[in-house]
ROTIVEX-59315 format. One record per residue (C-alpha): x negated, y, z negated; residue number from 1. Coordinates in nm, 4 decimals, decimal comma. Layout:
<nodes>
+----------+----------+----------+-----+
|        X |        Y |        Z |   i |
+----------+----------+----------+-----+
|        X |        Y |        Z | NUM |
...
+----------+----------+----------+-----+
</nodes>
This chain:
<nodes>
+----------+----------+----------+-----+
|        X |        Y |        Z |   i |
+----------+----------+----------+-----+
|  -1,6108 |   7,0433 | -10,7423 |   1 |
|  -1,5369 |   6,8582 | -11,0558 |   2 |
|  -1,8003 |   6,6129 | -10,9958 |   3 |
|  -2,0628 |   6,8753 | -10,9196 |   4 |
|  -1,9714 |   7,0713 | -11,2537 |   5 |
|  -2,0431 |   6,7436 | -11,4585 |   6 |
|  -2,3903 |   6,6845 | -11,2943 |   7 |
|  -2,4795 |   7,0591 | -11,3171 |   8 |
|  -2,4033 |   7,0374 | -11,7046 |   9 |
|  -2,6135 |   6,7424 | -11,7445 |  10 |
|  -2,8960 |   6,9075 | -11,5821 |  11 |
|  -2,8827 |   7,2126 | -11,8141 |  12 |
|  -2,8492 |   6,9287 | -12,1287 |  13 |
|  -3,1897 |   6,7614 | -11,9550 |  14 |
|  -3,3628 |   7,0764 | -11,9305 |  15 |
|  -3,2584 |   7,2987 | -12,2310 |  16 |
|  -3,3193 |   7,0237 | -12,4945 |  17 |
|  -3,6916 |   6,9576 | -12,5096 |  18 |
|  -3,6780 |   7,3637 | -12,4848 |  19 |
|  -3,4479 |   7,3710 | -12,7741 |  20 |
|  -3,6535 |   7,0967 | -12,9220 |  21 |
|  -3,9443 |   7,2775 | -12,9252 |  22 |
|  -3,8431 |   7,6537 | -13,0462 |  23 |
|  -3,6870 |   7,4514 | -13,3478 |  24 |
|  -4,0117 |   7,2598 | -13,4614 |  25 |
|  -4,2421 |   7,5661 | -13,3435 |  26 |
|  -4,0134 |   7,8437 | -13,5613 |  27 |
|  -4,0037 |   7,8517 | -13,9205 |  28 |
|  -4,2415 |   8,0110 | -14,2328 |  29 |
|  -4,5743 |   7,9275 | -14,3323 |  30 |
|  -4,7872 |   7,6513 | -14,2613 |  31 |
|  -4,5028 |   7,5313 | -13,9398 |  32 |
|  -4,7412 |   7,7682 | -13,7611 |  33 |
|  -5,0791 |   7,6615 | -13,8021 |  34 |
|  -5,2583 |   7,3837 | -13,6394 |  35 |
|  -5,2855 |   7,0591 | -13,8044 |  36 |
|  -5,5321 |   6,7951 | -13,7534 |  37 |
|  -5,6005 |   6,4600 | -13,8648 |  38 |
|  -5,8856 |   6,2359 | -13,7645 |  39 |
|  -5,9371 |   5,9008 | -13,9067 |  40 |
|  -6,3208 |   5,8035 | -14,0102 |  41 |
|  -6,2821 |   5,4166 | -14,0567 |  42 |
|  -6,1632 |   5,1665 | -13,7878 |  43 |
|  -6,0178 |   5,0169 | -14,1015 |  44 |
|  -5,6458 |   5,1008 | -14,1921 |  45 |
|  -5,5026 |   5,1284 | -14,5094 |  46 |
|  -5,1492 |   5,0367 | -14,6694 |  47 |
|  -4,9441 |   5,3410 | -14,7089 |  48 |
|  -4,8837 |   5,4844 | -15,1007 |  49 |
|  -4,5447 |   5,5538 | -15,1671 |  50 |
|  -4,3737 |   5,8901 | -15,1832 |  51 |
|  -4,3647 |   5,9179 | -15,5714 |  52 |
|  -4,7629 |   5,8587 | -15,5667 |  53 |
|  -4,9606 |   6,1822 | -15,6850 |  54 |
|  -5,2856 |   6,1685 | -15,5353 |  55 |
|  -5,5816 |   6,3857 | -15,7101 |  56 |
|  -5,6561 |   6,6637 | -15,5134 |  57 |
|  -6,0226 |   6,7367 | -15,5825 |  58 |
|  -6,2300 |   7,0564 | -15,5296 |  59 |
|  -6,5586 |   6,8379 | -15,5331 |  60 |
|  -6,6641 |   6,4693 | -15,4687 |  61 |
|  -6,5770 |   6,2311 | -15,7559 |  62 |
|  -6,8726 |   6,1027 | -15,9277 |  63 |
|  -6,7870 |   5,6974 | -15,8553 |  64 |
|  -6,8196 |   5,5732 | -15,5251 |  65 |
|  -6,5747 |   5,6609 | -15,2212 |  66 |
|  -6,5307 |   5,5868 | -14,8599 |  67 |
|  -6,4005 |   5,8621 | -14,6791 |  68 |
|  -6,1783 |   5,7405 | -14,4333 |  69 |
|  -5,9760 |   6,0639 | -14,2675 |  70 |
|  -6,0392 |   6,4298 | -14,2541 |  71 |
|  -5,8030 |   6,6892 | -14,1754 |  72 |
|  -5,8422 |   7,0625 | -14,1000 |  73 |
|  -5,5927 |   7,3258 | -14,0386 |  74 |
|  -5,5557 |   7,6772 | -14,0599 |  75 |
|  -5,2795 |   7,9115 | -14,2302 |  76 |
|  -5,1715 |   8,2606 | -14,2790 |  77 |
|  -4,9835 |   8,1483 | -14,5923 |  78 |
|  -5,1114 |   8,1601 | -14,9949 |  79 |
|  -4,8601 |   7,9116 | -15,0894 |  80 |
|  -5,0800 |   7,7066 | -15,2569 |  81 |
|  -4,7825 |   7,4353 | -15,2828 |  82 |
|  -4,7000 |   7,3892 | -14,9136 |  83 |
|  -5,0968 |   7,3208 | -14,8561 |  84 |
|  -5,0355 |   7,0251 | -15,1313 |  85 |
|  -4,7369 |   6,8584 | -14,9672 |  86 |
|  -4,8946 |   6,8817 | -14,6713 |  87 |
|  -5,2385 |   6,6983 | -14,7707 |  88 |
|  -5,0363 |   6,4294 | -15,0299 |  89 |
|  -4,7994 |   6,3880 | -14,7493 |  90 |
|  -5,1188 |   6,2804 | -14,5061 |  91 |
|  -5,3264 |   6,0834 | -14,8056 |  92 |
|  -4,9646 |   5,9069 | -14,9022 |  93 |
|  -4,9658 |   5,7744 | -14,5195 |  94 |
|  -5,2822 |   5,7029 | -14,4388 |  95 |
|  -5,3156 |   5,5181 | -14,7690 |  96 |
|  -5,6150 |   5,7395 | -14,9585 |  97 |
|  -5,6723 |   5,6957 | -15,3267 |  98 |
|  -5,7448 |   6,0765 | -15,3548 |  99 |
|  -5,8258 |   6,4536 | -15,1635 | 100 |
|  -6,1167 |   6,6198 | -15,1216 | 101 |
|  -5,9815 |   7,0279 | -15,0367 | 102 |
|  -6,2130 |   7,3085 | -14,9624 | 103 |
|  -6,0172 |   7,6275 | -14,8803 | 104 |
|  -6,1716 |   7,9219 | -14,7223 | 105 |
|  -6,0377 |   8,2390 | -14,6775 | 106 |
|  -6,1042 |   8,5081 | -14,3979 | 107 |
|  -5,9064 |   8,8693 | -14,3282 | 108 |
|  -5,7981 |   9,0014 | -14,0098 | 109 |
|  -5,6141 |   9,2843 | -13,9113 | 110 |
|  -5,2507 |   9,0888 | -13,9609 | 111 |
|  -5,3240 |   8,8983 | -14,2476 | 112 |
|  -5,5239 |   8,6436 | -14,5197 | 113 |
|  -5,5735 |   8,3723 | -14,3508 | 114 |
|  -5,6738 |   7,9888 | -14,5433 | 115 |
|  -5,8962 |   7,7406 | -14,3712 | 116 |
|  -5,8205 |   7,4003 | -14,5238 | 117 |
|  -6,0807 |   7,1412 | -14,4455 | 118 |
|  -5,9654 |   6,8194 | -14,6164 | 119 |
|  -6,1485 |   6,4910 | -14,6653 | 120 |
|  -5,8949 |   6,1368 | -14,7648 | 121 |
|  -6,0991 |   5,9056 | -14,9344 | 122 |
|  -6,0425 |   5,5295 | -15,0980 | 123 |
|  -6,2241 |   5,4778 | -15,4058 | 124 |
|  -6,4773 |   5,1086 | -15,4019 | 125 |
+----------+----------+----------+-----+
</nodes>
């Protein structure tokens, strides 16, 4: 009996965790429950930036030249402007951009605002 007991706990261990897992990175505020995507441009990678690099978030293409070598879209039903900013230096930090291009749209539904951040990571030439 004792030796059934231990395998029947294991079992519920093996198939609660990725449950558990999952309702912990899926719950939350704010952005946690939008979509989030990242596509790289460029076969070419780039050296990450550290975490203390500020990368210029732009509302239009800079004037000198630019590759752009990621895009990234997702969509919120948050106006915390701040979170949308970690979230894009977080991505331009790894994927080693030089700067952001951010346009935000905004649409209303019956629930709430919702943001539409399309997102462009660019290196500078």
């Amino acid at each position: 009996m004792n030796r059934f007991h231990n395998f029947a706990g294991k079992v519920n261990v093996l198939i609660l965790a990725p449950i558990l897992t999952l309702v912990l990175f899926s719950s939350g505020c704010g952005l946690q429950r939008s979509t989030r995507y990242y596509w790289p441009t460029v076969a070419q990678t780039f050296p990450p930036k550290s975490k203390a690099t500020r990368l210029p978030v732009l509302d239009h293409p800079p004037k000198q030249p630019y590759t752009v070598i990621g895009t990234m879209t997702f969509d919120s039903k948050t106006d915390e402007m701040n979170e949308l900013y970690r979230i894009l230096q977080y991505n331009g930090q790894r994927n080693g951009a030089d700067a952001i291009i951010m346009k935000v749209g905004r649409s209303s539904d019956s629930d709430a605002e919702t943001f539409s951040v399309k997102a462009q990571m660019i290196v500078f030439r």
